[in-house]
N, C-alpha and C positions, 0 to 999 in steps of 0.2 A: 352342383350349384347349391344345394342345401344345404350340403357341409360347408360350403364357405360362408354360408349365412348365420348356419349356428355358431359359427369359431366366431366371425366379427363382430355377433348380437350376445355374445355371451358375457356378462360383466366380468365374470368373475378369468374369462382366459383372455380379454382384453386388458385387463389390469396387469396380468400377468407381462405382457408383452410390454404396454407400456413402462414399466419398470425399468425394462433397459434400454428405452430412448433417451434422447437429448433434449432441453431445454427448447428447442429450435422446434427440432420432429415432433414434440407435445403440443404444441402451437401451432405447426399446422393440421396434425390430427383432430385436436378440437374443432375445425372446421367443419369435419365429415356431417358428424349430427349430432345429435343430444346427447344421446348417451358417452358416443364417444367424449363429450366438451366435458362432461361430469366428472368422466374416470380422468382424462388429462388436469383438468382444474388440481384436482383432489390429491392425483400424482404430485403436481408441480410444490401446491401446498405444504407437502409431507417433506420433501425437499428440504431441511435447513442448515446446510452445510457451509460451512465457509471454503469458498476455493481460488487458489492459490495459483501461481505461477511465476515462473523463473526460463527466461532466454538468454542462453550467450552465444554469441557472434563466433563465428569458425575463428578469425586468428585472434583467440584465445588461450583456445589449446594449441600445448607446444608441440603438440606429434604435425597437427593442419597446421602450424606456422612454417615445419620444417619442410609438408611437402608445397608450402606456396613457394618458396625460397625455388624448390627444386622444378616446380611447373606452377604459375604466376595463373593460368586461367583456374580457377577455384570456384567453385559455385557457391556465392555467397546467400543465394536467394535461396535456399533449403532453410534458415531461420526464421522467413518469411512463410514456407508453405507449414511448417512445424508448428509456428502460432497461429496461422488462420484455421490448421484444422484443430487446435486444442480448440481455442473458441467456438470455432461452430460445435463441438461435441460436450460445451460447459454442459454440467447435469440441473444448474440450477439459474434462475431466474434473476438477475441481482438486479437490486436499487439504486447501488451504489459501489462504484472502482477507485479506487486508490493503485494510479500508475505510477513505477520510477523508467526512467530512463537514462543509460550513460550519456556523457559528452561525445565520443566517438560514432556512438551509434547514432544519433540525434544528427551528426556534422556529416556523416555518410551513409543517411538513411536510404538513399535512393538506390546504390548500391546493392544492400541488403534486404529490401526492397523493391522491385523492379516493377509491380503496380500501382506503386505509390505517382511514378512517372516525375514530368518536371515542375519544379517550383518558382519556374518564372514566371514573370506576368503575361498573361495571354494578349496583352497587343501591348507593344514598344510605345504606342501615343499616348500614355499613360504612367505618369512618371509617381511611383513609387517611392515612400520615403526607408529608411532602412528599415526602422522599428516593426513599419507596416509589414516590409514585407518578409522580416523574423516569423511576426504573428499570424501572417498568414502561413507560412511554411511548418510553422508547429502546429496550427487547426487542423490542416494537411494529413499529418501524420499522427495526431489526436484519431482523424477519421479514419485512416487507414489501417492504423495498426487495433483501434479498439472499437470507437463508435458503432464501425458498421457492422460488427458481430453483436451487439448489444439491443437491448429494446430500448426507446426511443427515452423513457422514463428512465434507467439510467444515467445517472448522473458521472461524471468520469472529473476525479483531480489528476492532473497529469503534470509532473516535475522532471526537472532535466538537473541532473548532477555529477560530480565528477567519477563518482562511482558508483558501483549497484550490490545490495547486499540478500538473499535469499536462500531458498532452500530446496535441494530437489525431492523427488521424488520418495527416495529414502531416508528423505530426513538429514543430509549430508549438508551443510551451510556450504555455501559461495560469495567469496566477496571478490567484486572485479572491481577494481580501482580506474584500471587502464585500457580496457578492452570495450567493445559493442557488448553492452547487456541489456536487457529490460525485466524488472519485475509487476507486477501487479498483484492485487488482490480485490477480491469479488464479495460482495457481501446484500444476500439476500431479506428480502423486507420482514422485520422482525415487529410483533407490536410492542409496541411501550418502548421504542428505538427511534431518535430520530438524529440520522446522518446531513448535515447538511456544508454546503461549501459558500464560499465568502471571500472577496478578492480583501488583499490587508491594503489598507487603507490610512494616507498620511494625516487624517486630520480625524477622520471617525475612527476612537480607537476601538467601539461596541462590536459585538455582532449579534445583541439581546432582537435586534430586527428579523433576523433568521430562525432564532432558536423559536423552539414550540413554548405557548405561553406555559406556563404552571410544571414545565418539562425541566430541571435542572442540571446543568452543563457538568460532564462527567467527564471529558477529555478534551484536549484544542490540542492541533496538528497543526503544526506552524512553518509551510516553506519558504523563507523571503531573501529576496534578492538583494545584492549590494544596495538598491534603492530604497531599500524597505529596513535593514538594519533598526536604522532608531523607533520603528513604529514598534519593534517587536517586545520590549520591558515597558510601554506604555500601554499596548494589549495586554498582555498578563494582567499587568498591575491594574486595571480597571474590573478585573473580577475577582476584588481582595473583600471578604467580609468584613464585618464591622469587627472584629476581633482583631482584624488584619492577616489572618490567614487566607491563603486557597484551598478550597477545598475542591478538588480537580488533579485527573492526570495532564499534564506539559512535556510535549516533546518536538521536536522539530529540528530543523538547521538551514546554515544560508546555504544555497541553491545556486545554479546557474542562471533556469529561468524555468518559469513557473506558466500556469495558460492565465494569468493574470499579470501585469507589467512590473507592479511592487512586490506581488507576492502572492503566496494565497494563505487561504484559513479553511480547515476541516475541523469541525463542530462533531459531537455525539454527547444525544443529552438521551435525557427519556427515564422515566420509573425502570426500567428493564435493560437497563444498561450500565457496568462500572467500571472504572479504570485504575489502575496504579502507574507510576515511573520514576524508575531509577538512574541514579547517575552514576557512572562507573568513573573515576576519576583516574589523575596520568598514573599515579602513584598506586593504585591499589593492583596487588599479587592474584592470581590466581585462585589463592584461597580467599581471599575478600572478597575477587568477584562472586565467587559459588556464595559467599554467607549475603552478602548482598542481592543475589538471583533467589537465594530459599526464602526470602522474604515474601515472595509473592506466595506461596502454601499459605500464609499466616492471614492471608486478607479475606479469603473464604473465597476468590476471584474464581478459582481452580476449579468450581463446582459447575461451572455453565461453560458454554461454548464458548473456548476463547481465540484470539491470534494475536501476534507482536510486532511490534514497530522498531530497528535498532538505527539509532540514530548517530553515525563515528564520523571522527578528523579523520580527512583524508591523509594526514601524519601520524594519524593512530598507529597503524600498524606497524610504522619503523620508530616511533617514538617510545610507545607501551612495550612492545615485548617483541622478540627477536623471530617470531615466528609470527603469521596472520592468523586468522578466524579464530583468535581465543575467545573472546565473548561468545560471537556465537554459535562457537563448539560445544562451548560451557551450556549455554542456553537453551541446544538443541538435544544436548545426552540429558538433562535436569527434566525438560517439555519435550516429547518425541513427538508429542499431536496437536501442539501448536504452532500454524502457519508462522515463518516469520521472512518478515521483508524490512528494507530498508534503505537507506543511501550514505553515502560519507560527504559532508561539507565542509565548509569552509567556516565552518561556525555550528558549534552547538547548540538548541533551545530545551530544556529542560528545568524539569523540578523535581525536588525529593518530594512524592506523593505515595503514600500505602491507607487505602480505608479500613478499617478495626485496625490500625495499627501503629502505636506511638511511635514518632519518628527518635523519639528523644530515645526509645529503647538501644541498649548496649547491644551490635550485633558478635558474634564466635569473632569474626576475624575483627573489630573494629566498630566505625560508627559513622552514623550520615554524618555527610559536611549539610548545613544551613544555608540554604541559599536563600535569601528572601528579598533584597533589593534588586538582583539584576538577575537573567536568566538566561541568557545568553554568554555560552562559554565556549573554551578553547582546549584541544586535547581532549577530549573527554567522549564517552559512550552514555545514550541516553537510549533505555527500554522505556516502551511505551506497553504495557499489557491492557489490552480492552476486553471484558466479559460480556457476553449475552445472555442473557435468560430466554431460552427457545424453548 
């Protein structure tokens, strides 16, 4: 009995242990008592990793295609136990999610799913209009598949598109165009950071209402829907300085549907926060890409905690080059330790943005195209690079 008191009152082999708990287990540990709430705080604190993930749906792979063909009962709910227990074992506390999701998966979540249950209305004397009840069956699966591993504080964007772009474990890119996939990224409270989301909006094209006062806007994350189109070159263009530049990274694309009906907007401003982004255009080879990706070394971004955003036509891939994941092959052999996630649309939002770094500069392979009145394009790959000062 005394041994177990000194092992559990001991700071220094309590810390120890807690090290390799989870986000979850630190949080109920601090319950215990004081000291324990100390060492977990302190733990949780020391925490500031950005963490990532990437799911795809069995019939994806062609070996699980061939044996459903051959026995049709397949157990599609192993995607479902695979992310509930990533989630419960996250190491870190996040503030803020950035989720994509396929169309396939999204159209036969319940499937892949099976506590998600059904997304009818619970009594028939109640007549639902369609819109409502999309938006409920996507809040649904907001909860299901993220919310409820999450603290409450948490904030989660969650987009639906026609394809899902990430990275696994080894740093290996996936882009599913056609398949159930979901990615996310998790990212924990930094100070001098401030993350925030904003439905896009036809008539207010600001979001100076969300950002933090005296905080200056260093990226906007743009998903909007066929309804929101026109709002999206009136948004840009309302945070153009008095020179007429932006000074901000711009990335995004149109979507399927977004947890907002036009669209949404993710913000990151803050002293401790920067961004860069690129446009990879139809035309640019191989080697243009890489002189066009080396440009991020050049912005000083590389020096803090970073992760990426890759924004492609879902024609990319057979349009640009005869094989898939070139970008972010490219992307991933150049950055091996930076998360990257993404989705393919139906429309690109971007701009040529590098901080220290003239855009007018001559790159090895070539040179920015100018984009300054519209920013919304077609065929084309937009990098969003975000840095942290941790």
């Amino acid at each position: 009995m005394d041994r177990e008191r000194i092992i559990f009152t001991s700071h220094h082999l309590v810390q120890i242990i807690f090290k390799h708990l989870d986000a979850r287990s630190l949080n109920s540990c601090a319950q215990v008592c004081t000291l324990w709430s100390r060492i977990a705080v302190a733990e949780k604190e020391s925490r500031r990793n950005i963490f990532s993930i990437v799911k795809v749906g069995a019939c994806h792979n062609t070996e699980i295609r061939r044996q459903i063909e051959l026995c049709p009962i397949i157990d599609h709910s192993v995607m479902e136990g695979e992310l509930f227990q990533e989630l419960k074992n996250i190491p870190i506390e996040p503030i803020f999610c950035v989720a994509f999701m396929s169309v396939p998966l999204f159209a036969k979540f319940q499937e892949f799913f099976p506590s998600f249950g059904s997304s009818k209305p619970e009594t028939k004397r109640v007549k639902f209009c369609e819109e409502t009840t999309k938006r409920k069956y996507l809040h649904g699966i907001v909860q299901t598949a993220f919310k409820n591993f999450l603290p409450d504080k948490c904030e989660v964007s969650f987009t639906v598109a026609a394809g899902i772009i990430g990275c696994d474990a080894d740093c290996v890119p996936m882009e599913i165009e056609n398949g159930p996939a979901m990615s996310g990224i998790f990212i924990p409270k930094v100070e001098g950071v401030t993350i925030n989301k904003c439905c896009l909006n036809k008539r207010n094209f600001s979001t100076t209402e969300f950002i933090a006062q005296n905080a200056p806007l260093k990226a906007l994350l743009v998903f909007s829907t066929s309804k929101g189109v026109r709002c999206v070159n009136n948004l840009i263009h309302s945070y153009r300085s008095d020179d007429g530049s932006i000074k901000m990274a711009v990335g995004g694309a149109i979507v399927e549907r977004t947890d907002c009906c036009v669209g949404s907007v993710v913000a990151f401003s803050g002293p401790n926060v920067e961004a860069a982004s690129i446009i990879i255009n139809i035309n640019d080879k191989k080697e243009e890409i890489t002189a066009k990706l080396e440009t991020f070394k050049e912005t000083g971004l590389l020096n803090h905690k970073c992760f990426a955003f890759m924004f492609a036509c879902i024609g990319r891939g057979y349009s640009f080059h005869q094989e898939h994941n070139v970008e972010s092959s490219i992307f991933c052999k150049m950055y091996p330790n930076i998360p990257l996630i993404g989705l393919f649309g139906n429309g690109e939002v971007g701009y040529n943005y590098l901080p220290n770094f003239p855009i007018e500069k001559t790159l090895r392979a070539g040179s920015f195209a100018r984009y300054e009145r519209k920013f919304l394009h077609g065929y084309t790959s937009v990098f969003v690079l975000i840095s942290l000062k941790m």
